[in-house]
C-alpha positions in Angstrom: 151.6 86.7 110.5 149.1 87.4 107.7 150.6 89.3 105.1 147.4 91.6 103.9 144.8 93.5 106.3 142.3 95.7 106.6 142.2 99.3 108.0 139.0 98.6 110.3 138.2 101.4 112.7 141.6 103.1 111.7 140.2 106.8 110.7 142.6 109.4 108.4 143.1 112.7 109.1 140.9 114.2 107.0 138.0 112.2 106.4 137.3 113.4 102.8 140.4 111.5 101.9 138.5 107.9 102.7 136.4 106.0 100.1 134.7 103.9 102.8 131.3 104.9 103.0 130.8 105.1 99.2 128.3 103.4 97.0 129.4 101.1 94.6 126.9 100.8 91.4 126.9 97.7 88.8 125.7 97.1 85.7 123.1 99.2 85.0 123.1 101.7 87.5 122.0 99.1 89.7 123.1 99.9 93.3 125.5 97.2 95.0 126.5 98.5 98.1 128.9 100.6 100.3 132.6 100.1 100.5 133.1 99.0 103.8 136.9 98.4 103.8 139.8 97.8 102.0 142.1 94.6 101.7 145.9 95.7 101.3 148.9 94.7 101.2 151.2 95.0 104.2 154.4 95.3 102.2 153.6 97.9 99.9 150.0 99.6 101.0 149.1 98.5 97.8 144.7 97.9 97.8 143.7 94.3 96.6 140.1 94.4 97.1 137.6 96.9 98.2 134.8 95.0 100.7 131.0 95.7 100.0 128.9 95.7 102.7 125.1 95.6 100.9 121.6 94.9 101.9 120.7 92.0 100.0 123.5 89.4 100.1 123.4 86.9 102.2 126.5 86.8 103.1 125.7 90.4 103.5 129.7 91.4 101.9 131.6 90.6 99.0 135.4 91.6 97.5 136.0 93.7 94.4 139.4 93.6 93.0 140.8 97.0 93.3 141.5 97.2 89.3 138.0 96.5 88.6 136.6 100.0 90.1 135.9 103.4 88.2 134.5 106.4 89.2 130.8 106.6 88.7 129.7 109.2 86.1 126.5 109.4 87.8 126.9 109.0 91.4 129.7 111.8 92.5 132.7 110.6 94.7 130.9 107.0 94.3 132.3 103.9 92.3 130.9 101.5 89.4 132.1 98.1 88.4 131.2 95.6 85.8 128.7 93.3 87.5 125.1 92.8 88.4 123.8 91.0 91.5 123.3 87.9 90.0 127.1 87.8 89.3 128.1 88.7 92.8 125.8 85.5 94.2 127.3 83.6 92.5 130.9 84.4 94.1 132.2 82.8 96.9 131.1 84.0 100.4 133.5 86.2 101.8 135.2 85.1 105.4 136.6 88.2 107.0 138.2 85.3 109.2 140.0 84.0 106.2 143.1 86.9 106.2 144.1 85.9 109.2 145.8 82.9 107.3 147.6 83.4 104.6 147.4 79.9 103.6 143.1 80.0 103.9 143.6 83.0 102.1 145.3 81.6 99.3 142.4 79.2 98.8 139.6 81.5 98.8 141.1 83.7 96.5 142.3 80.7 94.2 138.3 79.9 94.3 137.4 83.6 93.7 139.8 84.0 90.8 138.6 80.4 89.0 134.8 82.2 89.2 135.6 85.4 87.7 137.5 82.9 84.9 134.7 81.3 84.5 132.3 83.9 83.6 134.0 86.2 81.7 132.8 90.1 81.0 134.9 92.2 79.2 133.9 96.4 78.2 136.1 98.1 76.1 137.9 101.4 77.3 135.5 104.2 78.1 132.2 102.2 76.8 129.7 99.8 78.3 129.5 97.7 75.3 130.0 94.2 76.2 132.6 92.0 74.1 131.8 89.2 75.9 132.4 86.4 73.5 129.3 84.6 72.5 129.1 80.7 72.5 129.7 80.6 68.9 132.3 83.0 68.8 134.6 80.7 71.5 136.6 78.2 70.3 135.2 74.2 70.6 138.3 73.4 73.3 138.4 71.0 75.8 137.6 72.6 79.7 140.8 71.3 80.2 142.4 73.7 77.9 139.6 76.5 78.1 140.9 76.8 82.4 144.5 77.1 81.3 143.4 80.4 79.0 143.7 83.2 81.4 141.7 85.4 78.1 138.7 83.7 80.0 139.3 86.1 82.8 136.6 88.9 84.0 137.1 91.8 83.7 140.4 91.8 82.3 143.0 93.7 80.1 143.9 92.4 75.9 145.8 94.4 73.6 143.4 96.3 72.2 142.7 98.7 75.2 140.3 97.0 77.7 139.8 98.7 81.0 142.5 98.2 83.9 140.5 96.4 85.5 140.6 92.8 86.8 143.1 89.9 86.1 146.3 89.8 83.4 145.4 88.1 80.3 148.2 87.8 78.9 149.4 85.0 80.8 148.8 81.5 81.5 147.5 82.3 84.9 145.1 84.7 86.4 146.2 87.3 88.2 145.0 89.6 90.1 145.8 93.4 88.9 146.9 95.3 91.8 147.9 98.2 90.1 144.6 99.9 90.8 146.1 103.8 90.0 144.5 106.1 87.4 140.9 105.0 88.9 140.3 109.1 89.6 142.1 111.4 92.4 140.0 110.7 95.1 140.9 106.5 94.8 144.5 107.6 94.1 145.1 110.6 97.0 142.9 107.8 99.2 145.7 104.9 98.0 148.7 107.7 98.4 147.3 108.0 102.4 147.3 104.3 102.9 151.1 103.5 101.3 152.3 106.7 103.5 150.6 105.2 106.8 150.9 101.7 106.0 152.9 101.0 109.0 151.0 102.9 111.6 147.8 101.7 110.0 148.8 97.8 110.6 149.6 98.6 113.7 146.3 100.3 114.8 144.4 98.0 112.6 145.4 95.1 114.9 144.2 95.9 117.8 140.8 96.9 116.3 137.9 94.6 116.9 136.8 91.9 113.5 133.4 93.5 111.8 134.0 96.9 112.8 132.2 98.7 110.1 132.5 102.3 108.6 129.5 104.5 107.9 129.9 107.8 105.6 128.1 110.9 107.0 125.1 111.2 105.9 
């Protein structure tokens, strides 16, 4: 059995405690989508991803890492996250059908983490200036070496007070940050719901139909 799921058509009590059905803006204010659902983990109810549902992809959805979300400043009980559009095409199509397997799972997201390695954007805490390293700033290494350097990673935490967002960077491998508290009360009373029903939300989730979207009133 797959070891992460979604909540599907599972509804919470009290319907101002669910982020699905907000907007998620990018990079300049520029509208990405709607959170659609969440991927979690079944052990702890901890949230890995939050899945867009926009207008424009192809693929018409795409994952977020959890750690990569803030509230917007803008947009109230909406989110914002370090990307533009171009960026998110340039992911790898999202498969609902892929949790089912943990082992098809574990490739996608191997795929999905050596992108956001690969075209690194880092924003220091509480500003939107990039510190993206320019080509002359990074070092002349091999590929070879540059894919072992998890500092490639986007977005992603250093030592000198980056967002939570993202992967480790610390490391030699890139991880994904699942430690997605502190994002603002309504993520974190949303993520306290979730790890107090994780149980009777697996179990409902299961028997929900694949695709089932969620649409926020109004």
């Amino acid at each position: 059995m797959a070891q992460i799921g979604m909540l599907r058509g599972y509804r919470f009590a009290d319907a101002a405690e669910d982020i699905r059905g907000s907007k998620l803006y990018g990079l300049n204010d520029e509208k990405l989508g709607k959170i659609d659902d969440v991927i979690f983990d079944h052990s702890t109810g901890l949230i890995r991803y939050v899945v867009i549902d926009t207008g424009w992809l192809t693929t018409k959805k795409f994952i977020v890492p959890a750690g990569s979300l803030r509230p917007s400043t803008e947009h109230k009980d909406d989110f914002t996250v370090d990307l533009n559009k171009q960026q998110v095409e340039s992911l790898p199509p999202y498969d609902e059908l892929k949790l089912e397997s943990d082992e098809q799972w574990a490739e996608y997201e191997g795929r999905y983490r050596s992108k956001w390695e690969a075209d690194p954007v880092m924003h220091r805490l509480g500003t939107d200036r990039n510190i993206t390293p320019t080509t002359e700033q990074m070092p002349q290494n091999p590929p070879s070496a540059r894919a072992a350097d998890a500092s490639a990673a986007m977005p992603m935490k250093d030592t000198d007070a980056l967002d939570t967002a993202g992967f480790a960077a610390s490391t030699d491998t890139v991880e994904i940050d699942v430690s997605a508290v502190g994002i603002g009360p309504r993520w974190d009373t949303f993520q306290n719901r979730l790890r107090e029903r994780r149980k009777e939300v697996i179990g409902a989730s299961s028997d929900q139909p694949r695709d089932q979207s969620y649409r926020k009133a109004g």
